[in-house]
Structure formats: structure tokens, C-alpha cells
N, C-alpha and C positions, 0 to 999 in steps of 0.2 A: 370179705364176702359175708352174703346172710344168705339166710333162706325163708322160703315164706312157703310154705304148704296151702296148697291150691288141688284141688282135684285130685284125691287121693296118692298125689307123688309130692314131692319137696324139691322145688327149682329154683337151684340155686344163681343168683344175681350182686355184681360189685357194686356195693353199696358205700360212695365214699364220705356226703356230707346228710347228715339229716337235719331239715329245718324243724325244730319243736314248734306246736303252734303258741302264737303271741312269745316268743322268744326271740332274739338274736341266733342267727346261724352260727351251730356249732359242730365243733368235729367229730363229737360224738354220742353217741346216746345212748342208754338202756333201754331194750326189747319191750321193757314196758308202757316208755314213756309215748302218748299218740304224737304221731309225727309228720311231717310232708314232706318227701323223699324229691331229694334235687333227681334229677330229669337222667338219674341209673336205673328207674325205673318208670315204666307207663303206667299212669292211671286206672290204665281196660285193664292191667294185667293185676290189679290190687282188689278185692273186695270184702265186703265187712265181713268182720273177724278173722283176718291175716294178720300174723303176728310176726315179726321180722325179731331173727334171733342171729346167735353166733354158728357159724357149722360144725365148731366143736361138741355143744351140746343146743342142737334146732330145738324149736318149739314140739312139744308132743300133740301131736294129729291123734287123738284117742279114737279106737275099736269100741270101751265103751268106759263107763267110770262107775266108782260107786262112790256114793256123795252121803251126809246126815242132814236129812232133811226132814225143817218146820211144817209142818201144815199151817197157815194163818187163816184162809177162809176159801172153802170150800163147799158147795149148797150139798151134795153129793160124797163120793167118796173117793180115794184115789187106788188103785189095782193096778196088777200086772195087763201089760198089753196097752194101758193108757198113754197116750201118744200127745201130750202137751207141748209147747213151745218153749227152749230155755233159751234166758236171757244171761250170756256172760260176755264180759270185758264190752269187747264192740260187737258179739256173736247173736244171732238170734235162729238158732236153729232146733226143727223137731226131735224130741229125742223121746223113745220110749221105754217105758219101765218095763224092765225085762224079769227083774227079781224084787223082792220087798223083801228083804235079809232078816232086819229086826225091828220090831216096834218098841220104844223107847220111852223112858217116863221122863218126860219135857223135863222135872224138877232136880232130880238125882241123875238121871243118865242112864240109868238102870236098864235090862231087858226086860220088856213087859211079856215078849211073844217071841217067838222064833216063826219066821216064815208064817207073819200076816196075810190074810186073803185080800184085806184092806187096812187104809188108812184114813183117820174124817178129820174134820176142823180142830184143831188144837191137841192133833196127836203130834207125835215125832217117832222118824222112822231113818233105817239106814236101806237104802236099795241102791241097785245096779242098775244102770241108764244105757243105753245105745242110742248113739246118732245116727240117724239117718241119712246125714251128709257130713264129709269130713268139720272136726269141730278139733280147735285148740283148747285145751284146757289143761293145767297143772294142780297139785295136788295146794290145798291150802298152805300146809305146813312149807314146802316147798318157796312157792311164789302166790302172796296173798291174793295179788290183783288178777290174777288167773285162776283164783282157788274158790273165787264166790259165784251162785248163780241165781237167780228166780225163775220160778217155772210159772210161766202164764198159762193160762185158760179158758177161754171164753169170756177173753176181755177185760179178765181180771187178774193181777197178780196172788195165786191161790197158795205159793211154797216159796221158802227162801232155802238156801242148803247151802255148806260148804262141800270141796271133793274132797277125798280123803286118801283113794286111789285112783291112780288111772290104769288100764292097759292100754298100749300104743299099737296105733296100728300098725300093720306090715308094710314097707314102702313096698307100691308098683313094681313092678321088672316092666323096664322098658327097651 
């Protein structure tokens, strides 16, 4: 069995052969590897950024995360309340900055600031993110390929970041 988090709950589905793509059919696969799921699941019931994992330990449906993030280019600044685009694994969902934790010196690592008002091109910061619609993500250390993201912006990629934590949301009562 796996489960794929969809709409804020985790519904679980028997998953017995996954085809990898450009691969030979095989019997089994890692949660990370993209896949095409022989006919234990529909297509409608799949969409980007579903992560099919084990039900012993499902994918984490994160409430919010707090990531270390690059500023690469930015005309503006980046603040609390700014609401950009993140791009992870196959995800592309809004998520807003909810805290700016620490401003960080890009070279050493160092704390430059505690609780920045802002962040501009070629800083680096640690903040806390909230999605705005269920989002899978893991922690980098954890799982790398769930652990990285870019935050878009007005067309442009303006941040790259690793997660470094997540908190998981509450499943549904249903």
C-alpha cells in the first residue's frame, strides 16, 4: 500500500507494479523515483506534486516549513507576508513568508540580524514558509530530492533554498 496526500487528508491506495519512466517494468520503486503507476491508480485521482510513499512513514503534507534561503536576484526586496511561487520536486505551489528568522552572511554562515524586516539580492536568510495548499516537502538532511526549492516571482527565479525543517500538518478527521 502507499499513500499520496491529496486535499488535505492521506488516501491510501494498493499500489502493486510501478512503471519508472524510459525503464523496464519493475516491482518496485523508491518514493522518489517519477513514476507511471499501472492502472491501481487513475490518472484524475494523481496531480502535480503527489508523492507516493510507504504507510509506515507517508510523505510529510507540511502546515509550514522553515528553509535557508539564497536571494539570487531580486529588483525589490523580500518581507514578511510576500506570497511567491515555490518550485519543488514536481510542486509548484504559493507559499508565504510568514517569519524572516535570521539574516545570514552568504560567506561564513554567520547571523547578521535576528528578525529582518527584509531581505534584497545577494542576501541570505532563514524564514518560515506556509503553503497555501497542501505541499509535500522533507527536510534536506532527511531526503535531498524533497529537501530543495526555488521561489519564483514575477517571472523570474528570484531564491533558491534548502528545508531544514518541516512541521506536518494535522490529517483531516473524516
Amino acid at each position: 500500500m502507499h499513500r499520496f496526500p491529496r486535499c488535505n487528508n492521506l488516501r491510501e491506495v494498493p499500489v502493486l507494479v510501478f512503471r519508472v519512466v524510459n525503464h523496464p517494468t519493475i516491482s518496485f520503486t523508491l518514493r522518489l523515483d517519477k513514476a507511471n503507476l499501472s492502472s491501481a491508480v487513475e490518472r484524475k485521482d494523481l496531480g502535480r506534486g503527489d508523492v507516493a510513499g510507504p504507510t509506515d512513514k507517508p510523505p510529510t503534507v507540511a502546515a509550514d516549513y522553515t528553509g535557508q534561503i539564497m536571494v539570487i536576484q531580486h529588483p525589490t526586496a523580500i518581507t514578511i507576508g510576500c506570497t511567491p511561487v515555490i518550485h519543488a520536486h514536481t510542486a509548484q505551489i504559493a507559499c508565504r513568508f510568514d517569519e524572516l528568522l535570521q539574516k545570514l552572511d552568504q560567506r561564513t554562515g554567520q547571523v547578521v540580524e535576528e528578525n529582518p524586516d527584509f531581505v534584497k539580492h545577494g542576501e541570505s536568510m532563514i524564514a518560515k514558509l506556509v503553503p497555501l495548499k497542501p505541499m509535500v516537502i522533507e527536510p534536506y538532511k532527511e531526503l535531498p530530492q524533497l529537501g530543495r526549492f526555488a521561489v519564483r516571482d514575477m517571472g523570474m527565479t528570484v531564491a533558491v533554498g534548502v528545508v531544514t525543517k518541516v512541521t506536518p500538518r494535522e490529517p483531516s478527521k473524516k
